[in-house]
N, C-alpha and C positions, 0 to 999 in steps of 0.2 A: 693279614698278609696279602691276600689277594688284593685288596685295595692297593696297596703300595705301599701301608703304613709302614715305618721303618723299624719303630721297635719291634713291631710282630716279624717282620723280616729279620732281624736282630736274633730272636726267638727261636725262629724257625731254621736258622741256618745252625746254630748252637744245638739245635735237638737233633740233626744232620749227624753234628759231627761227633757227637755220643752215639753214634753206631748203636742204638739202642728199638728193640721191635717199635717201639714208637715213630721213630725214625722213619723206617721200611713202611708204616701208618701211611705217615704224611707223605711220603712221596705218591703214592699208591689212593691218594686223596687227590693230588694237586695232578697229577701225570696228563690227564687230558688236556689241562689246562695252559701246556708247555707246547712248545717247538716253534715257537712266534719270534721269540729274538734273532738277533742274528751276532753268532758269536765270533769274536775277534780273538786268535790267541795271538800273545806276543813272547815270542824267546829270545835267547841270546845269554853271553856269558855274562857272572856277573861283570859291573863295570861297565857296560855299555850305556848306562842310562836310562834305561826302559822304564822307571818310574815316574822320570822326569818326562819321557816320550809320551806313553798312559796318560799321565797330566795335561799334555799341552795336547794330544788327541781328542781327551771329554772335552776341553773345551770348544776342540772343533766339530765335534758331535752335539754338544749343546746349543753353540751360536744357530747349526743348522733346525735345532726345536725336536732334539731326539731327546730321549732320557735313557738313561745309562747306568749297568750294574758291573762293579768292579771287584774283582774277585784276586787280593796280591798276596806274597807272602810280608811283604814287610812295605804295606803303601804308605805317600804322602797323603795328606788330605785338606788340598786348599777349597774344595769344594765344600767344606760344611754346612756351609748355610744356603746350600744349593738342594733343592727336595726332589730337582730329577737326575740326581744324581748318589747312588748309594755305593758306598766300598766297605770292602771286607777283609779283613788279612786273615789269611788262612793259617793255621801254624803247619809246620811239618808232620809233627805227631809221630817223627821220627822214622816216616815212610818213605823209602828210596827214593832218590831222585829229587827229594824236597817240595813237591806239592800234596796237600795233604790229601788222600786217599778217596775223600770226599767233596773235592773240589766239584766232581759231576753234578752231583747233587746242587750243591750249594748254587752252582747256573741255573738247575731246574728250579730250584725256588725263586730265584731273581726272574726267569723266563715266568714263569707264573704271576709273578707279582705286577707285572706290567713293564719293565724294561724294555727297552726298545733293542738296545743295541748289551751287551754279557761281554766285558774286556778279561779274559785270563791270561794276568802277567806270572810267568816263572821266574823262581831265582836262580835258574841257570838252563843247564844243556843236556840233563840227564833221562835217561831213556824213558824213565816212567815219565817225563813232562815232556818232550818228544810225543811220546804217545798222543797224550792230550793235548797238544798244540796241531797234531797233524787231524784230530777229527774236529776242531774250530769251524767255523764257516770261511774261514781266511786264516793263515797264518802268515804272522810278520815275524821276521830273523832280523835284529838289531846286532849289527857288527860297528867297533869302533878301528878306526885308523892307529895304526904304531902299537898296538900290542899283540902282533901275529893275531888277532882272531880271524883274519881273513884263512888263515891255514887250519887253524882249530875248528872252524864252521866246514871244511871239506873233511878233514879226520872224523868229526861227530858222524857226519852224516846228516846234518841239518840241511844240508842243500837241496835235499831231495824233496823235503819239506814245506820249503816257502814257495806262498805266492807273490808275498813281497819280497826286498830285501829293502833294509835300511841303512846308510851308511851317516850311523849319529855321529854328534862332535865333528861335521864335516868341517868344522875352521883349523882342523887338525892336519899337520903336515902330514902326510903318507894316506890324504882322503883320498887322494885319485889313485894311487897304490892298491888299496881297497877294493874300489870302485874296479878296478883293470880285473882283479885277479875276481873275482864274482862274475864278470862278463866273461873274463876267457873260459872259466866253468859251465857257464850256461851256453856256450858257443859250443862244447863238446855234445849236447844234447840237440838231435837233428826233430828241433819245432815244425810240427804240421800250421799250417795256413792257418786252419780255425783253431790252434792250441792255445792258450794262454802260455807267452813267455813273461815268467818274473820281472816285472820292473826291477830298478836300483835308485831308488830315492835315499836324496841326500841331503839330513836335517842338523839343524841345530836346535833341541827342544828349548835348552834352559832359554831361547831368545824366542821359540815358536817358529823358529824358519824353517821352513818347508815344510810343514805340518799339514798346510793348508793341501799341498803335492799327494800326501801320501793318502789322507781321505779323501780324493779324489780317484786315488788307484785303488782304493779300498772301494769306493762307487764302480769303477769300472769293472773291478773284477767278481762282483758280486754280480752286475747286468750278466758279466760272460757267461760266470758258472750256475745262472739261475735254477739250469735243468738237470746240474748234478747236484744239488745241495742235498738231497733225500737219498743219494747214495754216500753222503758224507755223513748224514743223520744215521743212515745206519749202519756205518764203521763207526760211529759213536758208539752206538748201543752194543756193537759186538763185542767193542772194548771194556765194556761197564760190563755187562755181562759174565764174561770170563773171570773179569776181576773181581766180581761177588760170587760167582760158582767158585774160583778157586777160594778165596777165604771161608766159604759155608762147608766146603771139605775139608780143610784145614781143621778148620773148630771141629765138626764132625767127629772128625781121625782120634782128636786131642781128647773129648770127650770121652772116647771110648778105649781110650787107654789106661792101665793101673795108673796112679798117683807116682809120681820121680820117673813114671819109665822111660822117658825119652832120654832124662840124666842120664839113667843106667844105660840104655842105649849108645849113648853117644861117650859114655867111657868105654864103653866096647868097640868102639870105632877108631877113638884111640888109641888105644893098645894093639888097635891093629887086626882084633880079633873079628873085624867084621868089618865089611867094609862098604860106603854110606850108600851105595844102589839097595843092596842087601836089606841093608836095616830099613830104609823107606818101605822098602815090598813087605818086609814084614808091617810095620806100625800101619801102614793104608789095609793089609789084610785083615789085621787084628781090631784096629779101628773102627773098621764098618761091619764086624759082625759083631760088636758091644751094642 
């Protein structure tokens, strides 16, 4: 896997997502070996394109002699026959917000393996991929023209997010509508001199138009934020962190509870007889003295 082989990457990423001590093994084997890439997250709603965008991105990651690890929930893959170039669809696993819970990991192995460049594409705008878009080494918000997402990207709260913005399908009537309403957004935010303001790059993936634009803004904004990128690496990790402390209590709790009693619990909750601050205090009480 360190090599780059693919099936051992194939392997490795698979033994990931089995959340199994093995797992927690290899990370805890490869860890040193990591924080070399440089990761790209890309969001947006679905509909916007983003896999078509990804696509015509590696290629311009490629032409320039990078290799590249792709991390989607549901990618295309014209690159097959392409060896510096690996992707992965990650499934849900039925973990909120739709990216699978292991996706950190799944970079750390791709960063280990030799990648140059770790693309995490979401299948949408939900808070847990939020999360993980905002500790990327860059993130891109892919908005399209005529279907309100310019108003849905201000409701999320994605705005606060991007370094880029991209406005795909720009052959689309209401692209400069788009484009308006993301500038007059970033016009309420008073930019220092030396702050990085958001571009607004506006492509057409399925043809590669303006692709070329956007890794370009992707080069520039990685010169800018050279010297915060290790403060970003570690609201990464505070993020992964948290999110294995809290599931290793979880199990914990659940461990050390009778067999059904959460059932039982939570028919007590419905009846009304208890109510669900209450019942947590207890099952975390009772849990961690089992």
């Amino acid at each position: 896997m360190l090599a780059g082989d693919a099936r051992a990457i194939a392997r490795a990423i698979s033994l990931v997502e089995s959340e199994t001590p093995e797992a927690a093994s290899l990370i805890g084997q490869i860890f040193k070996r990591t924080g070399r890439a440089y990761l790209i997250g890309v969001t947006g709603a679905p509909g916007t394109g983003k896999s078509t965008l990804v696509d015509a991105l590696t290629a311009e990651i490629r032409r320039a002699g990078s290799t590249v690890g792709i991390i989607a929930v549901d990618p295309t893959s014209p690159f097959a026959a392409d060896p510096g170039v690996y992707i992965r669809s990650m499934a849900t696993r039925g973990h909120l917000g739709g990216l699978s819970r292991t996706t950190s990991d799944a970079a750390l192995i791709l960063d280990a393996a030799g990648k140059d460049f770790v693309v995490i594409e979401t299948v949408g705008v939900g808070q847990d991929e939020v999360d993980i878009v905002r500790t990327a080494d860059v993130s891109i918000v892919v908005l399209v023209p005529g279907t309100g997402d310019d108003v849905q990207a201000i409701k999320a709260g994605i705005m606060e997010i991007a370094d880029i913005f991209v406005v795909n399908k720009a052959d689309r009537e209401g692209a400069d509508r788009t484009a308006q309403a993301v500038a007059a957004n970033l016009s309420l935010h008073p930019f220092a001199a030396d702050e990085w303001k958001p571009p607004i790059v506006r492509t057409e993936a399925n043809r590669g138009v303006g692709v070329d634009e956007l890794w370009r803004q992707i080069g520039r904004f990685r010169e800018h934020s050279a010297g915060q990128r290790a403060v970003r690496q570690r609201e990464r990790h505070r993020v992964r962190l948290r999110e294995l402390l809290s599931r290793r209590l979880v199990e914990r709790i659940e461990a050390g509870l009778p067999e059904g009693e959460i059932d039982r619990i939570a028919e007590r909750v419905a009846a009304r007889d208890l109510d669900p601050y209450s019942a947590v205090a207890g099952m975390i009480s009772s849990g961690l003295k089992a």
